[in-house]
C-alpha positions in Angstrom: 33.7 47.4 102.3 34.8 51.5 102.2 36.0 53.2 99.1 36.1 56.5 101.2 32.3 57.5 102.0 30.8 54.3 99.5 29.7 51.7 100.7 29.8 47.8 98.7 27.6 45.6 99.4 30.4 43.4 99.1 33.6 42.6 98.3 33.3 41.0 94.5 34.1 43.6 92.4 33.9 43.6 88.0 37.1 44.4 86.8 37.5 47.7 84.0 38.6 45.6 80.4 38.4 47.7 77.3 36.2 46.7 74.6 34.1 44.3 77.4 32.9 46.2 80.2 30.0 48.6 79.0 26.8 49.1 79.8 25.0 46.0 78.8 28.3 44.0 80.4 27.9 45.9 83.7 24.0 45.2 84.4 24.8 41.8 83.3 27.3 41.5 86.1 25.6 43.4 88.5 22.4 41.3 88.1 24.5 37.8 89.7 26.0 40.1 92.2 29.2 42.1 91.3 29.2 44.8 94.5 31.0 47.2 92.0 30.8 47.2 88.8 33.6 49.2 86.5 33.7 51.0 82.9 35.7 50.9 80.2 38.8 53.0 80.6 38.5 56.4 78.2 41.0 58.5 77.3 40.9 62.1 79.5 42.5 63.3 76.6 39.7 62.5 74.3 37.3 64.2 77.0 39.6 67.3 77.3 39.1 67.8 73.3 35.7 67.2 73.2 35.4 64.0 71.5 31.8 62.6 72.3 32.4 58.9 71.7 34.9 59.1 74.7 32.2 60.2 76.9 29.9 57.8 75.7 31.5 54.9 77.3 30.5 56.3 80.6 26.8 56.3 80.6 25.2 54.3 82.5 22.9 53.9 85.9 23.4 51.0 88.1 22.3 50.0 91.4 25.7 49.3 92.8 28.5 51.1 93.2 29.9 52.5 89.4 33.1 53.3 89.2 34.3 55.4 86.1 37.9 54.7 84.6 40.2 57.5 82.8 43.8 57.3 81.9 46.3 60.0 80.9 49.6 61.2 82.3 49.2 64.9 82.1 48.3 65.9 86.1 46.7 69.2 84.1 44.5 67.4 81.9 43.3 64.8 84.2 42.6 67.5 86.9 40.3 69.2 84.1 38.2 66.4 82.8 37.9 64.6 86.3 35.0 66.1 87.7 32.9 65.9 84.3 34.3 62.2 84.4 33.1 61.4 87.8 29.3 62.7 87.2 28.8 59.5 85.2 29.6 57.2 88.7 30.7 57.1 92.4 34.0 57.1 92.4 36.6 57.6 89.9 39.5 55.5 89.0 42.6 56.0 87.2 44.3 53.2 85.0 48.1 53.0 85.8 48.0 49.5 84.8 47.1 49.1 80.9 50.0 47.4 79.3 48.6 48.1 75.6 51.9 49.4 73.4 49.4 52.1 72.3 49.0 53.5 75.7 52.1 52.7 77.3 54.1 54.5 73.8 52.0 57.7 74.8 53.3 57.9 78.1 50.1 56.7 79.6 48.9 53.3 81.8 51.6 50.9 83.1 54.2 53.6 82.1 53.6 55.5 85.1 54.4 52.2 86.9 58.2 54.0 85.7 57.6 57.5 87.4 55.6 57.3 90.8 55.9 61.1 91.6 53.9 61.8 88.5 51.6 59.0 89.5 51.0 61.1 92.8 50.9 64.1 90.9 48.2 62.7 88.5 46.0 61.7 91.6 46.5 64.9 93.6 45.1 66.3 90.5 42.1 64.7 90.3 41.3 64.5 94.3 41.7 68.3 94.3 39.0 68.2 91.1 36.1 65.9 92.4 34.8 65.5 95.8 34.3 61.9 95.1 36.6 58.6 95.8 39.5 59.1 93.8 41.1 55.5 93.5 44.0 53.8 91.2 44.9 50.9 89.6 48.7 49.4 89.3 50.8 46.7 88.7 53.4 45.5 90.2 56.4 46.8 88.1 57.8 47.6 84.4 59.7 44.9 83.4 60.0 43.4 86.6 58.4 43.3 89.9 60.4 45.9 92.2 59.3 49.0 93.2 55.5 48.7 93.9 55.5 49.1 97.4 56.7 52.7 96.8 54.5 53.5 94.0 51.6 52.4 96.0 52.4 54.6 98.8 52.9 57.4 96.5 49.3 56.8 95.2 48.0 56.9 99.0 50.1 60.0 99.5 48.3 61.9 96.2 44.7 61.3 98.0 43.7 57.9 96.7 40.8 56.1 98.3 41.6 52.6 97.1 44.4 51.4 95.2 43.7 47.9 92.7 46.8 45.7 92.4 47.0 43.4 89.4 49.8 41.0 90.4 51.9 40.8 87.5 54.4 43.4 85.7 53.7 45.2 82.4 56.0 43.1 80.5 54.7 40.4 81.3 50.5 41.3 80.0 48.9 38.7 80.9 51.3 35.6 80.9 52.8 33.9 83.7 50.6 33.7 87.2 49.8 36.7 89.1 51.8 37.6 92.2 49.7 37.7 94.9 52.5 37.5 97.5 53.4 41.0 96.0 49.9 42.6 96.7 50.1 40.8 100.4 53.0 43.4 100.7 51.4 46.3 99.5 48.3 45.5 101.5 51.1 45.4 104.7 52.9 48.8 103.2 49.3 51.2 103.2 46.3 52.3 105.2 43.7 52.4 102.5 41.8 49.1 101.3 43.8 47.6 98.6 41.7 45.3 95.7 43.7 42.3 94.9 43.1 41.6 90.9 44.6 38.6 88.6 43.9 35.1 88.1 40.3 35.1 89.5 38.6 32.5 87.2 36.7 30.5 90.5 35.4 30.7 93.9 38.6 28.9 95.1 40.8 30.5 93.6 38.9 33.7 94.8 39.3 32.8 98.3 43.0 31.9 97.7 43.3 35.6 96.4 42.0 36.8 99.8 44.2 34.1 102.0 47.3 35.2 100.2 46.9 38.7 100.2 44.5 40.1 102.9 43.5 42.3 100.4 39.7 44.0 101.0 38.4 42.9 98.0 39.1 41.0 94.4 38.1 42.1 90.8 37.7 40.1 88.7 38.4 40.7 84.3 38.6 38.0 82.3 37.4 35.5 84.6 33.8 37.0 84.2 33.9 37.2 80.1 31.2 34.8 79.0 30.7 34.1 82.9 28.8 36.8 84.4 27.5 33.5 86.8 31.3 33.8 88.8 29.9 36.7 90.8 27.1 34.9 92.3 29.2 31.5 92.9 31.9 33.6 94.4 29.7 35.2 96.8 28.0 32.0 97.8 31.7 30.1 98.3 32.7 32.8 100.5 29.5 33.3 102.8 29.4 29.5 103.1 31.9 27.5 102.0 29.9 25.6 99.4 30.7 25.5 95.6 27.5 25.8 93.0 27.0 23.8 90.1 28.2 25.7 87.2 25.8 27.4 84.9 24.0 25.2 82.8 23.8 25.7 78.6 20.4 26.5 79.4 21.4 29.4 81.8 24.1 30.4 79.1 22.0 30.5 76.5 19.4 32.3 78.4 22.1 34.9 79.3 23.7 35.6 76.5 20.9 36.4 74.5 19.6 38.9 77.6 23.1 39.9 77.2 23.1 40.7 73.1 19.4 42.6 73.6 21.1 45.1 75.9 23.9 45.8 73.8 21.8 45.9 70.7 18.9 48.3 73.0 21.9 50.7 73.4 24.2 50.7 70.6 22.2 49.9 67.7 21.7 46.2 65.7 24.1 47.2 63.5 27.1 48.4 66.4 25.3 45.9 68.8 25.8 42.4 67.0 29.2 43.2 65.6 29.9 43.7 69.3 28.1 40.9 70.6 29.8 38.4 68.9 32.6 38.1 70.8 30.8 37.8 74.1 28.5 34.8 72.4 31.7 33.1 71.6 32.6 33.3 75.4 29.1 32.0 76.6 29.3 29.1 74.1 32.9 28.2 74.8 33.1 24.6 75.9 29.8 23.4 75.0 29.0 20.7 72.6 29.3 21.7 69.5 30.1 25.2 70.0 32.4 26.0 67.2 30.0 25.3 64.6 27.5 27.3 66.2 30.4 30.1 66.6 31.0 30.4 63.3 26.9 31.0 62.0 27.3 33.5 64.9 29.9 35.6 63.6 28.1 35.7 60.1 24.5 37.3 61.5 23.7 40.6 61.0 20.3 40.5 63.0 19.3 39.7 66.3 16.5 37.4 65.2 19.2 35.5 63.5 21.3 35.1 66.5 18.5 34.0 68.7 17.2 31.2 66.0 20.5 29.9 65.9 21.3 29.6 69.4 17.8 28.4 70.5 17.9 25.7 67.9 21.2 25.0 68.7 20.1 24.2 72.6 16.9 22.1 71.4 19.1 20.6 68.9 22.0 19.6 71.2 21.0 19.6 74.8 17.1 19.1 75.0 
């Protein structure tokens, strides 16, 4: 698919989650075939004050589309940091979706959901400031699901390329099942590609996401934490109707200790296994004897450590 003048090579995107989706994450994903891979979102706020750890989140080179999230409400501030933003990737996004009490209080994410002429104003900003795809992503309402046709319209008035749709409200995080009837509407209501998001966690019920919706493409968050393998069995289900076998503990294991070298090549041992530990416990979830193993995890300091402990933890359970 289009994101204005980017090309996908197809229509399985990574999801932006804070705290999951960095660098190590991404070329994770990207490796079983995510066609667009998405950062962290970071504050514009923190960019417009110079704070370097902000910017760090960005880095990054992959070899499929990148797209780089920022949230903030001021138009002004967003319109200032957007172009140093979108150096880091191909297109730029803007997070009107975040439900978090500490960016909704500020004024910021899914509190914009509440004021759709700012919204446009915010992306107006930031179309005027890069010459790159400026896209968004929503949800469907505040406390309830009304008004999202409008405030998707208003986001294709300010200039955006691409608007993402996660089908549920802010109030409701991430409880209840998506809407996907609501982003079939929205889909009917613009002229820009719309990127249907919530309650991917298979190829079926990707391809029910698609069905429902017509939506252009899905992204996929928490159904790709500790599965990085839902990219490639979403891609085959759709090009030929057959379902994979699930990864293997050998596959997981193999993974998530190509996973933890990343994070600990860019942020450190130190920073790196503190961070790594939660994606371990998503690899290992559901396996034999996996809380056992969990809890060693969350006690090593060292990579050596974690990879004697999983490795003897495969030969031990599963050889």
């Amino acid at each position: 698919m289009r994101i204005g003048e980017i090309e996908t090579k197809n229509n399985v995107f990574l999801a932006p989650m804070a705290g999951v989706t960095d660098r190590a994450f991404r070329e994770v994903c990207e490796s079983f075939g995510a066609g667009l891979v998405c950062s962290e979102m970071v504050s514009a706020k923190g960019m417009y004050y110079g704070d370097k750890k902000t910017e760090e989140l960005l880095k990054g080179k992959h070899s499929v589309p990148y797209s780089v999230q920022i949230f903030g409400s001021d138009p002004e501030i967003i319109g200032a940091v957007a172009a140093r933003a979108a150096e880091y990737g191909d297109i730029l996004d803007i997070n009107m979706g975040c439900p978090m009490p500490k960016i909704v209080n500020n004024g910021d994410g899914s509190a914009l959901l509440k004021n759709p002429s700012l919204a446009q104003r915010i992306v107006e900003s930031a179309v005027k400031a890069v010459k790159k795809p400026v896209t968004a992503k929503m949800r469907i309402g505040w406390d309830k699901p009304e008004g999202y046709v409008d405030f998707a319209k208003a986001l294709e008035a300010g200039g955006a390329s691409a608007i993402t749709v996660h089908g549920r409200t802010r109030f409701q995080f991430y409880t209840g099942e998506a809407d996907w009837l609501a982003i079939a509407e929205i889909v009917k209501a613009v002229n820009i590609p719309v990127i249907g998001n919530g309650d991917v966690f298979s190829p079926e019920s990707a391809k029910g996401l698609f069905d429902t919706s017509g939506c252009a493409a899905v992204s996929i968050g928490r159904g790709s934490r500790g599965n990085p393998f839902i990219f490639r069995s979403i891609n085959r289900y759709l090009q030929t109707g057959e379902a994979e076998n699930a990864a293997d503990a050998a596959e997981k294991t193999e993974c998530a200790l190509r996973h933890v070298r990343r994070i600990v090549e860019y942020k450190g041992e130190q920073r790196g296994i503190k961070e790594a530990r939660k994606h371990i416990a998503w690899y290992i979830k559901g396996m034999r004897g996996s809380a056992e193993l969990k809890t060693k995890v969350f006690r090593a300091t060292k990579y050596d450590e974690i990879e004697n402990l999983m490795t003897e933890f495969y030969n031990r359970v599963y050889k």
